[in-house]
N, C-alpha and C positions, 0 to 999 in steps of 0.2 A: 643398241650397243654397237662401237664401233666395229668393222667385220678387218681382221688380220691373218686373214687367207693366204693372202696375198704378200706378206708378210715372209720372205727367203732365207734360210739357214746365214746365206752371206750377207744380207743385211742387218744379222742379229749380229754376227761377226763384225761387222765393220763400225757399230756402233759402239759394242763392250772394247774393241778393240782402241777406238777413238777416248772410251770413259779408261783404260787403262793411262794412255799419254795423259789424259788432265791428269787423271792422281798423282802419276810421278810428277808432272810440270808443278804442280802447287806448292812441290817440294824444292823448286829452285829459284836462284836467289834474282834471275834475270827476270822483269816485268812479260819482257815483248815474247818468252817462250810461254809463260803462262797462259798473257792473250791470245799467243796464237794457238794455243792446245784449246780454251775453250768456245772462241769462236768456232774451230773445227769443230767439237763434240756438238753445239747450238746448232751450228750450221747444220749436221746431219739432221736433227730435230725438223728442220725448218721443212726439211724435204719428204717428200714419200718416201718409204712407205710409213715412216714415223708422223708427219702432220696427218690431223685429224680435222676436216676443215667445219667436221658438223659439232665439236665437243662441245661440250655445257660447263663455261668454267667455273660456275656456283656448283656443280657436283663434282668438281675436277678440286675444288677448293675443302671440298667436305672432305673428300675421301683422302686427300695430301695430309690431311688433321687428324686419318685413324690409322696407323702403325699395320692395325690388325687387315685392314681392308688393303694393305699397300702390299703385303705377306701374301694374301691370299689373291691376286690381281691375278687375271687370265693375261695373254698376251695382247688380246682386243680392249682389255680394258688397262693395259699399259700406254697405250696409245693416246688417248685423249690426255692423261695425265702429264706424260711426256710434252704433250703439246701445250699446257698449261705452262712447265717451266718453260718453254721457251719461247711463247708467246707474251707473258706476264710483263718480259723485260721493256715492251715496247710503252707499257702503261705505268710501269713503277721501275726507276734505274736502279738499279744495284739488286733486283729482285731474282736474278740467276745467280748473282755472290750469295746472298744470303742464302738460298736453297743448298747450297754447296756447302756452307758455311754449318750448319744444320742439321746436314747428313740426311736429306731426305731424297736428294737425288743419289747417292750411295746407297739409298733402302731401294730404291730402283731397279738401280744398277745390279741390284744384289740378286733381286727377284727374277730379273731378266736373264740374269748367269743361271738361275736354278734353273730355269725355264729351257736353258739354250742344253742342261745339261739333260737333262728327261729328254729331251728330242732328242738329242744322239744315242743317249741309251735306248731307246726307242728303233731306232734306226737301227743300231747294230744287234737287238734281238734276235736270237736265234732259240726257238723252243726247242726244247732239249727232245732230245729222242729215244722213243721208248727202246727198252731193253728186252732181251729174251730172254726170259728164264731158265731155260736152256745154255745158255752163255753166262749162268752164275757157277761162281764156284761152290762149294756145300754151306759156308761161311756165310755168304750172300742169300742164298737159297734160305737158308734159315731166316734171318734177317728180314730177305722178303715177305716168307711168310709169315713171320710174327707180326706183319706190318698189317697184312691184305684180311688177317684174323683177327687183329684187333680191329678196323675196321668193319668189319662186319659184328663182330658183337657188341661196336657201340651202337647198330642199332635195336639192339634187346638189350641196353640198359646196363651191358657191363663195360669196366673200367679196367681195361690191362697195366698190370706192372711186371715187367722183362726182369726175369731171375738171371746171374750171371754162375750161383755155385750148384746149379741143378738140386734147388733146397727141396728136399724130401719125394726127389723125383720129377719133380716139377719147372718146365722151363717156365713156364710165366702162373700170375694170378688173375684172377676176373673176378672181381667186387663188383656186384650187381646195387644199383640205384637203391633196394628195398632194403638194403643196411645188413642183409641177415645170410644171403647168399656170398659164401667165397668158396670158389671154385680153384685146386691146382691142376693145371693142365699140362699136359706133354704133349708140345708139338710136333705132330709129324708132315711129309709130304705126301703118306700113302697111311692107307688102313693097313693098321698091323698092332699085335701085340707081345708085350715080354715077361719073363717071367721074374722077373728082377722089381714090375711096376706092378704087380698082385697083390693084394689084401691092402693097399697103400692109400685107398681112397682116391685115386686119383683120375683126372678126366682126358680124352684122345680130342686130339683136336685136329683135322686133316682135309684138303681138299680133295674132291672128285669130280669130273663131268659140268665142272662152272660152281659147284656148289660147295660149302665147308660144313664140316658133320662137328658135331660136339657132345659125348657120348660116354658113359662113364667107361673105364676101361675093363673093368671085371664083368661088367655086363656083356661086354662085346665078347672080352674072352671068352666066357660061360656061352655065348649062341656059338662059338668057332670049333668050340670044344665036343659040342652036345651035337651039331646042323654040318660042320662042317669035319668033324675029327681028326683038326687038328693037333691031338694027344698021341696017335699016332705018325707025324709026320715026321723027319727028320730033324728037320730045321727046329722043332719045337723039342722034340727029345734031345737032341745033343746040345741046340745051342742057346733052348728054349727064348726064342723069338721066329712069329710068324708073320708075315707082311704078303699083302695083297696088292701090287700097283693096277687091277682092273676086276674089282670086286663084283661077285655074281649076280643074275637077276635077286635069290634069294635073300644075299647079304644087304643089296640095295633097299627091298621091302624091309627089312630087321632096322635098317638105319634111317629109314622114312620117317622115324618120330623125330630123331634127333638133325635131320637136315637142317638148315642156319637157311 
């Protein structure tokens, strides 16, 4: 295969640039601008980095006959082809007209512009930069985590769908693979429970310490209430909701089954 290492952003420039003059020129009505638009475009052909002096033009001749193979062409492998139109003419007159005439050096042309356009996309890449969670707003924060949770419980087989009317308490579902398990969950950022989500069936879903618990929530209530007495706290008598953001050694053992 021909090697197009060697092959410079300005050279791909200077060619499309020379295939833009023929296109306009073919549209004018003077002969001697025409010729000289595509003696220039040939011309560049004749030269490095576009001549190819090892090409095979029985394969140069196959591949100009598949559409598909002229689409999918690397830059090394545009090279020799290039070099077939603009060697051809020396063996057959009018075999650069016809090529043109054809649109097969347009199919070229074309692939060579996609090609030129992936390398500057390329170039101008900048991978995006991570974010701190700490620098979300509560909106975002939610969002995040619904994201970094559903990722983890596809790998146990369930399938998240993001509630927007918090339907029976529930911000999201998880439909597990076995058809029979659906789970509604309330997403949180910390362990904690409320009294508003009791008898409701419903499941806590929260990070801690790198890891996300998934837990039912009347279960958790019932160990906070019994282990941690809870029932008499403030927070859970008047405003009945209790949240934990650095949960005990004991809570941690209580939520060892349900670790993700």
């Amino acid at each position: 295969m021909a090697d197009a290492t060697h092959v410079a952003d300005a050279d791909i420039d200077a060619l499309l640039s020379a295939w833009r003059t023929l296109e306009a020129a073919r549209h004018e009505a003077d002969p001697q601008t025409k010729q000289a638009a595509q003696a220039a475009f040939f011309g560049l052909l004749a030269q490095p980095p576009w001549s190819d002096p090892g090409y095979d033009p029985d394969s140069a001749i196959r591949d100009m006959e598949d559409p598909r193979r002229i689409e999918d062409a690397t830059l090394a492998e545009l090279r020799p082809l290039l070099t077939w139109c603009e060697r051809g003419e020396r063996f057959h007159e009018g075999h650069q007209a016809a090529l043109l005439e054809d649109g097969r050096i347009a199919a070229l042309m074309l692939r060579l512009s996609t090609i030129a356009a992936i390398r500057m996309q390329a170039r101008g890449h900048v991978p995006p930069a991570t974010v701190a969670y700490e620098a979300l707003n509560s909106r975002q924060r939610e969002n995040h985590n619904f994201q970094k949770a559903s990722a983890v419980l596809a790998d146990y087989g369930f399938v998240t769908l993001r509630l927007s009317d918090d339907w029976q308490g529930a911000d999201f579902i998880a439909q597990h693979i076995d058809g029979h398990t659906f789970l509604r969950v309330q997403l949180k950022s910390r362990m904690g429970v409320a009294r508003k989500y009791r008898h409701r069936g419903l499941w806590l879903c929260f990070p801690h310490g790198g890891h996300w618990y998934l837990c039912p929530h009347d279960a958790l209530l019932e160990y906070l209430l019994e282990q941690r007495g809870i029932g008499r706290t403030a927070s859970w008598a008047e405003g009945g909701l209790y949240t934990q953001a650095a949960p005990g050694r004991s809570d941690l053992e209580f939520l060892a089954s349900y670790r993700l």
